[in-house]
Structure formats: C-alpha cells, structure tokens
PDB file with one MODEL, atoms N, CA, C and O in Angstrom:
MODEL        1
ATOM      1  N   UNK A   1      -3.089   8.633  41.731  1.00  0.00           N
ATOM      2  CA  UNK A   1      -2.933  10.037  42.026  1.00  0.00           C
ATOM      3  C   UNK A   1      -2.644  10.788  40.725  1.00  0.00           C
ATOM      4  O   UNK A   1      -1.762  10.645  39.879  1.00  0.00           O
ATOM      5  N   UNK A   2      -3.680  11.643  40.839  1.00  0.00           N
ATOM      6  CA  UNK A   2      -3.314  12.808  39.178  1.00  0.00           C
ATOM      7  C   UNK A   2      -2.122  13.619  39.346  1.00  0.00           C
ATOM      8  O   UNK A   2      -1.985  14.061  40.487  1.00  0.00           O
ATOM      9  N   UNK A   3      -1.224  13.929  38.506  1.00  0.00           N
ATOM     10  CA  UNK A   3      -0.550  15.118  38.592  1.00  0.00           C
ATOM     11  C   UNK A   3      -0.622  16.321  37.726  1.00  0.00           C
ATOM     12  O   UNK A   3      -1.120  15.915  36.676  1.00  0.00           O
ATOM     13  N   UNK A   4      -0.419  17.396  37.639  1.00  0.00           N
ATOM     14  CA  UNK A   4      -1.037  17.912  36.042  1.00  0.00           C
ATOM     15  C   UNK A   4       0.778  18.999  35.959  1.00  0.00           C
ATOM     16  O   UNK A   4       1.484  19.648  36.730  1.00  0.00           O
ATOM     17  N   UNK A   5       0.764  18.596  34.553  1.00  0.00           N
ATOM     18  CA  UNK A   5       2.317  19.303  33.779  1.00  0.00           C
ATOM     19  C   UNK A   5       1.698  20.214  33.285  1.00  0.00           C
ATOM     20  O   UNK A   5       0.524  20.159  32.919  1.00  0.00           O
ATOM     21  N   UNK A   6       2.713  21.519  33.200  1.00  0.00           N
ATOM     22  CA  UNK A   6       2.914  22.693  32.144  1.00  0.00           C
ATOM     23  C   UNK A   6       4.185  22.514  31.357  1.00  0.00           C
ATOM     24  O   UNK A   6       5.283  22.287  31.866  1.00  0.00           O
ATOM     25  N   UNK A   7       3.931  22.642  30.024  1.00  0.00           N
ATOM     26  CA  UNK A   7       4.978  22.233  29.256  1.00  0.00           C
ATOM     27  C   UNK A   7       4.947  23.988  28.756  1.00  0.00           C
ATOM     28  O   UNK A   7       3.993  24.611  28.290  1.00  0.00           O
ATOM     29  N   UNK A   8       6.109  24.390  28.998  1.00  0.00           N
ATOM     30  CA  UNK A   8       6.226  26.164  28.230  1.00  0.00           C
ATOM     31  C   UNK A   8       7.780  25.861  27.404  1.00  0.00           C
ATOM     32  O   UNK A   8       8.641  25.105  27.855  1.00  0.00           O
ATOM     33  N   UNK A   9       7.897  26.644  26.100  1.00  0.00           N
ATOM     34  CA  UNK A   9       9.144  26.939  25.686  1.00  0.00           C
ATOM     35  C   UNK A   9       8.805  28.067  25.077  1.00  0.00           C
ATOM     36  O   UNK A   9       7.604  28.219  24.858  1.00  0.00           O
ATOM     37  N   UNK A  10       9.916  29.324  24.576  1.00  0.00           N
ATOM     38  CA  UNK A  10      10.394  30.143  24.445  1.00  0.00           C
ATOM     39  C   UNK A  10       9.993  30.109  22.870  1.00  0.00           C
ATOM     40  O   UNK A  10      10.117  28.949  22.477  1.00  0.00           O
ATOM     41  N   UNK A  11       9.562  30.961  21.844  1.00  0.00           N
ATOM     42  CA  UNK A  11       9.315  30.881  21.011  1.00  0.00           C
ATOM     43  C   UNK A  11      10.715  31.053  19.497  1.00  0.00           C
ATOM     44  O   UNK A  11      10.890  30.867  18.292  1.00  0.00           O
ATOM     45  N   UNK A  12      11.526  31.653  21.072  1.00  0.00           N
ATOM     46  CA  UNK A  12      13.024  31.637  19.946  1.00  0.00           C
ATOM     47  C   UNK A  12      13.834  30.313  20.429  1.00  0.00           C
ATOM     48  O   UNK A  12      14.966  30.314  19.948  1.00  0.00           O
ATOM     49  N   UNK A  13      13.585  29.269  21.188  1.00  0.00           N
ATOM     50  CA  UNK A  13      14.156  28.532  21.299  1.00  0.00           C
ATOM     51  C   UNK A  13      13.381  26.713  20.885  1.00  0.00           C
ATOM     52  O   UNK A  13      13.602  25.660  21.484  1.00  0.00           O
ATOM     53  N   UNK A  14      12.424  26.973  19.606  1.00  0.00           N
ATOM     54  CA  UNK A  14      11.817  25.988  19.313  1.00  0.00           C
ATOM     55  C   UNK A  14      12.895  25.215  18.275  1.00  0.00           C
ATOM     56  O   UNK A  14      13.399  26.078  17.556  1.00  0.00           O
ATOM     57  N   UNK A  15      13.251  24.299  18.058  1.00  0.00           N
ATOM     58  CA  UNK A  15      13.910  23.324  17.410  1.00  0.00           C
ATOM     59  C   UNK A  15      13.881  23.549  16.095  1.00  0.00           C
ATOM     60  O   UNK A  15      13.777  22.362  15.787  1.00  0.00           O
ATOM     61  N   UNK A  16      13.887  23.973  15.307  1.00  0.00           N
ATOM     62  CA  UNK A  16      13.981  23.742  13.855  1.00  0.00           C
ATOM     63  C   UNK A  16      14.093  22.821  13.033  1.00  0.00           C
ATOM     64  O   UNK A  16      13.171  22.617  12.243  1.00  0.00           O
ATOM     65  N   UNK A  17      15.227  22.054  13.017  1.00  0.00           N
ATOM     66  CA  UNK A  17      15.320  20.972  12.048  1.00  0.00           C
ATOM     67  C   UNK A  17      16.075  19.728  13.438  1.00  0.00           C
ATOM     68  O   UNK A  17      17.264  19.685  13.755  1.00  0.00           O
ATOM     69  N   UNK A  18      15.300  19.133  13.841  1.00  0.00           N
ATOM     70  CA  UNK A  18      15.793  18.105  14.818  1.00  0.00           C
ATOM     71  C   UNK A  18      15.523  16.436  14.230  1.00  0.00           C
ATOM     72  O   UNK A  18      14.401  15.963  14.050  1.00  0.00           O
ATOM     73  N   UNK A  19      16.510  15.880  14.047  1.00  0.00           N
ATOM     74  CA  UNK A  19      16.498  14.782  13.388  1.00  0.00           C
ATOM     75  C   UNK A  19      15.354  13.105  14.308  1.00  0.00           C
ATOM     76  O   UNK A  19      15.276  13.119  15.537  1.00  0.00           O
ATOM     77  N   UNK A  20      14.746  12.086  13.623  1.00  0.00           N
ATOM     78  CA  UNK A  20      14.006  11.723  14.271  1.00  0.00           C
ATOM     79  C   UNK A  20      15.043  10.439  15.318  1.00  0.00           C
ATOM     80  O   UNK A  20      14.544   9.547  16.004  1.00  0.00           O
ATOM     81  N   UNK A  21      16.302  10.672  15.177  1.00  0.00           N
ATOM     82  CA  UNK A  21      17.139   9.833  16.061  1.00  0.00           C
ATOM     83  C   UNK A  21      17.959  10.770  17.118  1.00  0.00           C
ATOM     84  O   UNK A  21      19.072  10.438  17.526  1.00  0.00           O
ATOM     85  N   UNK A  22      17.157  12.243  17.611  1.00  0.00           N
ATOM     86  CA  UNK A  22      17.338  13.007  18.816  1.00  0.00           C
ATOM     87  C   UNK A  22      16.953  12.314  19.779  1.00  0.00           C
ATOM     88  O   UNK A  22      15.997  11.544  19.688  1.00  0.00           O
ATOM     89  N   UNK A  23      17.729  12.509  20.978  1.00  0.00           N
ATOM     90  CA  UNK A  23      17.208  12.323  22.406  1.00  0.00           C
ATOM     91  C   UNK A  23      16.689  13.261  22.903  1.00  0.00           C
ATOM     92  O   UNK A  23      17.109  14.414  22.809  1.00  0.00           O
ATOM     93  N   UNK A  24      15.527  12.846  23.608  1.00  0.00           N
ATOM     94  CA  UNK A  24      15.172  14.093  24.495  1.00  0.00           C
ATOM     95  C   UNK A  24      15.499  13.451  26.235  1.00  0.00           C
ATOM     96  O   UNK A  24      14.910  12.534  26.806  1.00  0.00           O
ATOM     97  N   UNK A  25      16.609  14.294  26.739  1.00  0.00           N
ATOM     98  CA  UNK A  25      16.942  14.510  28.160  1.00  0.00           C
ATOM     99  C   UNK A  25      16.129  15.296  28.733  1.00  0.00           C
ATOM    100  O   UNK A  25      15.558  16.249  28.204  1.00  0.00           O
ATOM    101  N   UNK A  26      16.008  14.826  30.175  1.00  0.00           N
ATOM    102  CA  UNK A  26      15.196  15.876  31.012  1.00  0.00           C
ATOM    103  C   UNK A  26      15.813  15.738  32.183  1.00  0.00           C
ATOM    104  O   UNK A  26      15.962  14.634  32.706  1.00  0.00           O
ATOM    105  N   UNK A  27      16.330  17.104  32.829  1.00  0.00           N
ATOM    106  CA  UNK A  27      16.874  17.105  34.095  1.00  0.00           C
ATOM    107  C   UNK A  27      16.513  18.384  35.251  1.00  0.00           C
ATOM    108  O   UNK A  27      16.516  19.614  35.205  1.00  0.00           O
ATOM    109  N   UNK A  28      16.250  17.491  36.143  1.00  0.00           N
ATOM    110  CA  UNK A  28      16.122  17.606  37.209  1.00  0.00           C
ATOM    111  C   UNK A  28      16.269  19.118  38.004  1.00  0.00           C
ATOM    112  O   UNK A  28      17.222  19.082  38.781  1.00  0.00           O
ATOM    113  N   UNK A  29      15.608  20.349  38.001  1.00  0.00           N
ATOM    114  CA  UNK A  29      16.242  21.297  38.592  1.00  0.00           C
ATOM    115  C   UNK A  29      15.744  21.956  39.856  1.00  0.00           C
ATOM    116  O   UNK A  29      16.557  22.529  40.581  1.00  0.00           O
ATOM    117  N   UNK A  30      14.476  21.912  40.165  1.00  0.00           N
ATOM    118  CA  UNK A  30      13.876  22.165  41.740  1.00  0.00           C
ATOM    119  C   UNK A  30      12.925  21.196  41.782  1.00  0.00           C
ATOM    120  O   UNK A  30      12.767  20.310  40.942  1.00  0.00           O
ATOM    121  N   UNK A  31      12.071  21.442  43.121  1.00  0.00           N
ATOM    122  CA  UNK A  31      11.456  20.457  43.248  1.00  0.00           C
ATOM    123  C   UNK A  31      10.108  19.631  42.605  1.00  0.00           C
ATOM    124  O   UNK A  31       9.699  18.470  42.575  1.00  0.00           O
ATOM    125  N   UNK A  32       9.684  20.961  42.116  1.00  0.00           N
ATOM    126  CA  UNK A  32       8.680  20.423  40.567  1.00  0.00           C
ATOM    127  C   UNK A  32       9.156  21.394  39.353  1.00  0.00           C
ATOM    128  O   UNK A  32       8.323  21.705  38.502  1.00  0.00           O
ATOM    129  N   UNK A  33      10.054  21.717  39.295  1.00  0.00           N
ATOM    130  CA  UNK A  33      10.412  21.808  38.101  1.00  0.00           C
ATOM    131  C   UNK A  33      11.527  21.220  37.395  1.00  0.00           C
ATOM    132  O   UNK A  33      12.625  21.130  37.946  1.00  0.00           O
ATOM    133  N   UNK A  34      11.271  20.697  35.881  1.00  0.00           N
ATOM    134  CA  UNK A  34      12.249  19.734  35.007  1.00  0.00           C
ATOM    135  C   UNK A  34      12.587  20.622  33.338  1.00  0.00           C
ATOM    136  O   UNK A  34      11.624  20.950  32.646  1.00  0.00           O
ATOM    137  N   UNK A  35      13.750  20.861  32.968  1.00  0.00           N
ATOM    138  CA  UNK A  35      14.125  21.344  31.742  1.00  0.00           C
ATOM    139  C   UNK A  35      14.453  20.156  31.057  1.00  0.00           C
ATOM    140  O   UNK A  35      15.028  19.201  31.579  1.00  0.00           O
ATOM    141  N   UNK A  36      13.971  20.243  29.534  1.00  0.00           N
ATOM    142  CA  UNK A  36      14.415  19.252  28.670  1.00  0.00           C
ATOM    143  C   UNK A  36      15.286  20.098  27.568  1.00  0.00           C
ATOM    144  O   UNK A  36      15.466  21.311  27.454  1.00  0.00           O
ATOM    145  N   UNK A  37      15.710  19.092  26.876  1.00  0.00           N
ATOM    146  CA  UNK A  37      16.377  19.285  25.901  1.00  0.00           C
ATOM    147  C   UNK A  37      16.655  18.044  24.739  1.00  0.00           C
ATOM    148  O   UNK A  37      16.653  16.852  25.048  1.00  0.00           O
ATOM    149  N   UNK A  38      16.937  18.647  23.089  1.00  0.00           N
ATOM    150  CA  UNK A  38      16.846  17.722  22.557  1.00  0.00           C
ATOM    151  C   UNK A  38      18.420  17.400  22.018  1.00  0.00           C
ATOM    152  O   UNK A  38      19.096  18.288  21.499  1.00  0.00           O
ATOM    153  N   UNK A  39      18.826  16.277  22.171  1.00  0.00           N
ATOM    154  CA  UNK A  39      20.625  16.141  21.384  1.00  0.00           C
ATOM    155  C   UNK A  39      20.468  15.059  20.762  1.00  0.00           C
ATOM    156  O   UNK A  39      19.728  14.101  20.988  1.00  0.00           O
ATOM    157  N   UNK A  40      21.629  15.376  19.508  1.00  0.00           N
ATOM    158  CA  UNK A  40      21.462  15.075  18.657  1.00  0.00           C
ATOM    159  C   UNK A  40      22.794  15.345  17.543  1.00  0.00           C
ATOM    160  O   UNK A  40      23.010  16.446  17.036  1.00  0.00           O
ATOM    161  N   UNK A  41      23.589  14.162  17.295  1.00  0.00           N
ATOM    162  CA  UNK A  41      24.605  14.446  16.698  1.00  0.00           C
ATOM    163  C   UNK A  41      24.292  14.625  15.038  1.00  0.00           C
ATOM    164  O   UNK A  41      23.413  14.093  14.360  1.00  0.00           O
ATOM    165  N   UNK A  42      25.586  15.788  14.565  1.00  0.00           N
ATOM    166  CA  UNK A  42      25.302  16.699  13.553  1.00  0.00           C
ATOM    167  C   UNK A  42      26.897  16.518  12.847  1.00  0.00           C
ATOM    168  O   UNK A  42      27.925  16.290  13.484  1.00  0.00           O
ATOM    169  N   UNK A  43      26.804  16.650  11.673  1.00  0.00           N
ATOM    170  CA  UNK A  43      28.521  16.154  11.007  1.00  0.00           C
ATOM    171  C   UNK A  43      28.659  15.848   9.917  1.00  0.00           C
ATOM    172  O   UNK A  43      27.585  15.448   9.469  1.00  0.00           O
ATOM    173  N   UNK A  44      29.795  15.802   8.882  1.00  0.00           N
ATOM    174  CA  UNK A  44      30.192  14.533   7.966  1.00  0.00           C
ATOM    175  C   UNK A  44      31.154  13.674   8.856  1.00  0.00           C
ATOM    176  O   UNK A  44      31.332  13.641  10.073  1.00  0.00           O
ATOM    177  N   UNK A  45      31.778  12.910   7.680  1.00  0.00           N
ATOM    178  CA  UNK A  45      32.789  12.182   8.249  1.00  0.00           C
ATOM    179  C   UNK A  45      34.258  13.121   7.962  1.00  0.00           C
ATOM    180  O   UNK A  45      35.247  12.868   8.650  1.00  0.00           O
ATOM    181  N   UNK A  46      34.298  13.906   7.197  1.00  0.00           N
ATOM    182  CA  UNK A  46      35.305  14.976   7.127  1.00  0.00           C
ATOM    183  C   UNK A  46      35.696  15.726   8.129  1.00  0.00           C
ATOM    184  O   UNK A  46      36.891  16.007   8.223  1.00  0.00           O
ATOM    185  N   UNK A  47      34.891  16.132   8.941  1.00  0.00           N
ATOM    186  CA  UNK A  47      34.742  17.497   9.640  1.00  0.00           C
ATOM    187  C   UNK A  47      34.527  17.042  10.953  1.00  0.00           C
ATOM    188  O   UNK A  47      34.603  17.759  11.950  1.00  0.00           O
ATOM    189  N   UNK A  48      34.165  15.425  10.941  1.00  0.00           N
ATOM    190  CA  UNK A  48      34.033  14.614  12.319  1.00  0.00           C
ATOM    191  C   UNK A  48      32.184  15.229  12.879  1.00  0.00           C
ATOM    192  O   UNK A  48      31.437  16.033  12.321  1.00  0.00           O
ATOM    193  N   UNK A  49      32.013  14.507  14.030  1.00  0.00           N
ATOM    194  CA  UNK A  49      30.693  14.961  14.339  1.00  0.00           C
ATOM    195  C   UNK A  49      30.923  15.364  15.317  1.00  0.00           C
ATOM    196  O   UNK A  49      31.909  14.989  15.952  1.00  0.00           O
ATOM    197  N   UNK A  50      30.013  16.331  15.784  1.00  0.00           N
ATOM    198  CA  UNK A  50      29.786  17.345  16.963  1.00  0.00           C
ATOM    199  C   UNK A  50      28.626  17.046  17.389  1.00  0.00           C
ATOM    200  O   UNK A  50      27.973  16.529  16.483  1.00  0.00           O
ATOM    201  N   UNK A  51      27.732  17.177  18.910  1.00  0.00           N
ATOM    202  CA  UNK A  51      26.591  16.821  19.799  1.00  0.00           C
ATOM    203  C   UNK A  51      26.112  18.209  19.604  1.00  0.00           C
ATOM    204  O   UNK A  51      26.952  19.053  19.915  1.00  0.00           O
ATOM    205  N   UNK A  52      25.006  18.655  19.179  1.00  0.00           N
ATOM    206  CA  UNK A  52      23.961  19.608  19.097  1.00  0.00           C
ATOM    207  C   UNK A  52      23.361  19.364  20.220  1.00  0.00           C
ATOM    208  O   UNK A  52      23.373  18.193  20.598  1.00  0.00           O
ATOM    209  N   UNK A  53      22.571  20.537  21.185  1.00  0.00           N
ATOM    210  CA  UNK A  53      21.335  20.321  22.274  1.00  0.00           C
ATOM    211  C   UNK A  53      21.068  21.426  21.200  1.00  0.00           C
ATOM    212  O   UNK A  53      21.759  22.202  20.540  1.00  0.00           O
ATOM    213  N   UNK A  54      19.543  21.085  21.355  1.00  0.00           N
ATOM    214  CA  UNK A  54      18.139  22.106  20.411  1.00  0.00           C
ATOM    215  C   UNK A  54      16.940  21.951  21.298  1.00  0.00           C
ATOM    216  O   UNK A  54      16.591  20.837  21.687  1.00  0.00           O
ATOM    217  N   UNK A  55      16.200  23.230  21.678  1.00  0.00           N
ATOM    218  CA  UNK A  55      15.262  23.350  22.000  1.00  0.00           C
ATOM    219  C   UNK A  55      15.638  23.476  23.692  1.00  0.00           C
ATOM    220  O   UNK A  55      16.692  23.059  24.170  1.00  0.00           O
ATOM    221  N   UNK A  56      14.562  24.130  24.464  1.00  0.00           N
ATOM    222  CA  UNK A  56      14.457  24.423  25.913  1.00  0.00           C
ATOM    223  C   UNK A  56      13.157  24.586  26.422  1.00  0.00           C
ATOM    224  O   UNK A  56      12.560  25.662  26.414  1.00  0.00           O
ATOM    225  N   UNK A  57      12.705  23.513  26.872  1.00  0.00           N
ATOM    226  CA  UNK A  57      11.645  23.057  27.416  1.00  0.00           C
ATOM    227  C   UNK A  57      11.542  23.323  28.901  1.00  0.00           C
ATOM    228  O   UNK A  57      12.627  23.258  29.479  1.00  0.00           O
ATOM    229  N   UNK A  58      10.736  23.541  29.481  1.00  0.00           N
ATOM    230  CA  UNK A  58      10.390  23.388  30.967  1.00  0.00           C
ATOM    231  C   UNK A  58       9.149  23.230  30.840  1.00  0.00           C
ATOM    232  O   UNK A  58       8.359  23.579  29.963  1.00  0.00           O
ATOM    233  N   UNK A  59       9.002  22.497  32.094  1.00  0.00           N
ATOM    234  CA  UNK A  59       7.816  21.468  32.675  1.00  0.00           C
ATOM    235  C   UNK A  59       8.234  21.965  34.031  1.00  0.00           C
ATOM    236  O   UNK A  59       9.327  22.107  34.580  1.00  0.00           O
ATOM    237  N   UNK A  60       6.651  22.236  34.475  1.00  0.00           N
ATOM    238  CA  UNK A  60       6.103  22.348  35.782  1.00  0.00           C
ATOM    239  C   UNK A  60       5.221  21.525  36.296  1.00  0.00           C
ATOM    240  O   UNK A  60       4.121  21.428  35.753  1.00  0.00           O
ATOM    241  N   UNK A  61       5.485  20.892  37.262  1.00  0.00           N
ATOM    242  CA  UNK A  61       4.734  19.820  37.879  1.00  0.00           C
ATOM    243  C   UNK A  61       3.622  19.915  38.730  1.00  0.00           C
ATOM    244  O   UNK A  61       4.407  19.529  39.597  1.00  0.00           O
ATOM    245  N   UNK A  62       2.608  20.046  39.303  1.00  0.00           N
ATOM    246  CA  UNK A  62       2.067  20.467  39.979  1.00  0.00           C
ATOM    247  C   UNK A  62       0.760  19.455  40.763  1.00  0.00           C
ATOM    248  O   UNK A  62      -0.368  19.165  40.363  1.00  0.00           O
ATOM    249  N   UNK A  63       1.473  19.117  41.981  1.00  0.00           N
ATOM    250  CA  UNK A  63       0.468  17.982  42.545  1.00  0.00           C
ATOM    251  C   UNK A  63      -1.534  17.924  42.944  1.00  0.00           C
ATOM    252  O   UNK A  63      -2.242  16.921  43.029  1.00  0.00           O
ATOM    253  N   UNK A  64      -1.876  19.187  43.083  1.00  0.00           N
ATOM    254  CA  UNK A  64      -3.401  19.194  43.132  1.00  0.00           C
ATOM    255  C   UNK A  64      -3.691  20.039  41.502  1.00  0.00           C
ATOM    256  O   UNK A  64      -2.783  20.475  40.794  1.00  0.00           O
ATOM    257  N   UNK A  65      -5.045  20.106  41.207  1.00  0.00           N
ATOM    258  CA  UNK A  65      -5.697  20.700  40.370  1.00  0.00           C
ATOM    259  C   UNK A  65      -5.872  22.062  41.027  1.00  0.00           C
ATOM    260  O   UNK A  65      -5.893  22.913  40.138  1.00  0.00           O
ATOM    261  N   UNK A  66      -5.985  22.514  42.039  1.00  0.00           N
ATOM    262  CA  UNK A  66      -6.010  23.597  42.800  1.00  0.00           C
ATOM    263  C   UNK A  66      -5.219  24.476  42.117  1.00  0.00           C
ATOM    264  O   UNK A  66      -5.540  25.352  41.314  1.00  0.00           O
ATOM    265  N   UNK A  67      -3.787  24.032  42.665  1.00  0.00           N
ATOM    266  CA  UNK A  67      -2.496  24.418  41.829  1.00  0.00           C
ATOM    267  C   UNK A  67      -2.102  25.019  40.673  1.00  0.00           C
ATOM    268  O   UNK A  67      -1.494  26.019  40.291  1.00  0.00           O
ATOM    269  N   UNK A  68      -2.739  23.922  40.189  1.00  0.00           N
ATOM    270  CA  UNK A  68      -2.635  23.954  38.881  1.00  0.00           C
ATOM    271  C   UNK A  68      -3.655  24.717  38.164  1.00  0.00           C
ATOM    272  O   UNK A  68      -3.215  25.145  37.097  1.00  0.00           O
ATOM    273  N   UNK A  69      -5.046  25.074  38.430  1.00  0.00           N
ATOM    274  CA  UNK A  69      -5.903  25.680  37.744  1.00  0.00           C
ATOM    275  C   UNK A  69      -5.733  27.547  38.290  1.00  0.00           C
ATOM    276  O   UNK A  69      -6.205  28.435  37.581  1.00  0.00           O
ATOM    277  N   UNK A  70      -4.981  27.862  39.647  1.00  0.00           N
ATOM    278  CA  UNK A  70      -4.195  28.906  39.937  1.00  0.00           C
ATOM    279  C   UNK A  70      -3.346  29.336  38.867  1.00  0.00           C
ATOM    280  O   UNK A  70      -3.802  30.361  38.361  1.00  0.00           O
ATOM    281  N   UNK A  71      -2.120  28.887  38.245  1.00  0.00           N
ATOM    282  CA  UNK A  71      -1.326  29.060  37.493  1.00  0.00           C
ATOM    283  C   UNK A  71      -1.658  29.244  35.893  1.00  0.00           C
ATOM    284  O   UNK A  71      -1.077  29.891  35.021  1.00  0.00           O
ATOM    285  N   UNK A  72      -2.859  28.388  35.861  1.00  0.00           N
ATOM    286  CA  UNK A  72      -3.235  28.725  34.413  1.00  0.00           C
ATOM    287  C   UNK A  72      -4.144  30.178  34.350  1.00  0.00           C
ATOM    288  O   UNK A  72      -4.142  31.036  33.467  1.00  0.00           O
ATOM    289  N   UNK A  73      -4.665  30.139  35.206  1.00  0.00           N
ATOM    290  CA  UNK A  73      -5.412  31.809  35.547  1.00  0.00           C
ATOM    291  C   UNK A  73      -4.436  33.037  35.378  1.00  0.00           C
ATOM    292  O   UNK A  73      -4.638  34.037  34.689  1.00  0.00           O
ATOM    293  N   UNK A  74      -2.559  32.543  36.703  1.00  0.00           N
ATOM    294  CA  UNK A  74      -2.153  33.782  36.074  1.00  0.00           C
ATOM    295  C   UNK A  74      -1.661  33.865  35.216  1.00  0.00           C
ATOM    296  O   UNK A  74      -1.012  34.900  35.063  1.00  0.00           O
ATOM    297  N   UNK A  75      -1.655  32.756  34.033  1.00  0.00           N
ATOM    298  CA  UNK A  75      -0.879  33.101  32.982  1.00  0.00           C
ATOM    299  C   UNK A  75      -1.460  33.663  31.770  1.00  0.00           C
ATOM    300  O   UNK A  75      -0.836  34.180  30.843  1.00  0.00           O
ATOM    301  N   UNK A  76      -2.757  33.505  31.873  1.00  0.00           N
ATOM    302  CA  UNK A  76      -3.597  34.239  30.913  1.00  0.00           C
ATOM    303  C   UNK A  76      -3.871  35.573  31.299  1.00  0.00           C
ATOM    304  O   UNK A  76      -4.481  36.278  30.495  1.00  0.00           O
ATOM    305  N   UNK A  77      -3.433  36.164  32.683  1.00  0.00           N
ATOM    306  CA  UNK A  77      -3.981  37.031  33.272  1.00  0.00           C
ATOM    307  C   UNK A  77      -2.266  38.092  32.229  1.00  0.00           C
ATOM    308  O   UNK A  77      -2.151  39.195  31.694  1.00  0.00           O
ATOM    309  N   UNK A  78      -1.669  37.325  32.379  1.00  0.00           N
ATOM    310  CA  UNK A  78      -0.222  37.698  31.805  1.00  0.00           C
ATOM    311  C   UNK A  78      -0.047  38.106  30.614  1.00  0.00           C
ATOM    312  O   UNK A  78       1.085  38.382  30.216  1.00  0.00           O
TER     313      UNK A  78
ENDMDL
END
C-alpha cells in the first residue's frame, strides 16, 4: 500500500547550524499529521550543556493519491 508525505517547514524555522550527532524526533499529533524536530546538545564543560530543539517540520500523511494530488493543487493555488 502507497502512502504519499508532505514534508512543509517554515522558512524562519530552518536549522542553521545542526550538528551531525542531532536527533530527529517525530511526534505524533492528529491523525495524519506528525511534527519533527531536531535535538541536540550544545555547551562547554564550564557552562555545563543544555538540549537545543532546532527546526519545525510537519508531515502530512495522506492515504490515496486522490488526496494527495487535491492538496498539492491547493497549495500552488496558494
């Protein structure tokens, strides 16, 4: 069974400098839709380290091509 994703983020919320030992989490928020995010600890050993999240992703899920070729129509229509 195909499924087809929309991956959208915010153009002020693209990652900048995200290190290549980030996690990317993704959780769960309706029934086809999922927000990610990237964390990623940031620090010396002076100042101790702190957990950064960077970036805000959403993904839309969408079970037919029907669906899915609807949504890409209105978003160009947008």
């Amino acid at each position: 069974m195909a499924k087809y994703i929309i991956v959208s983020i915010n153009p002020d919320d693209v990652p900048k400098k995200v290190p290549p030992d980030a996690k990317l989490k993704v959780h769960w928020v309706t029934e086809n839709i999922y927000n990610g995010n990237f964390f990623f600890k940031e620090g010396s050993l002076n100042e101790g380290s702190k957990t950064v999240r960077s970036g805000i992703f959403t993904c839309s899920l969408y079970k037919n091509e029907k669906d899915f070729l609807e949504e890409v129509e209105r978003r160009k229509k947008v």
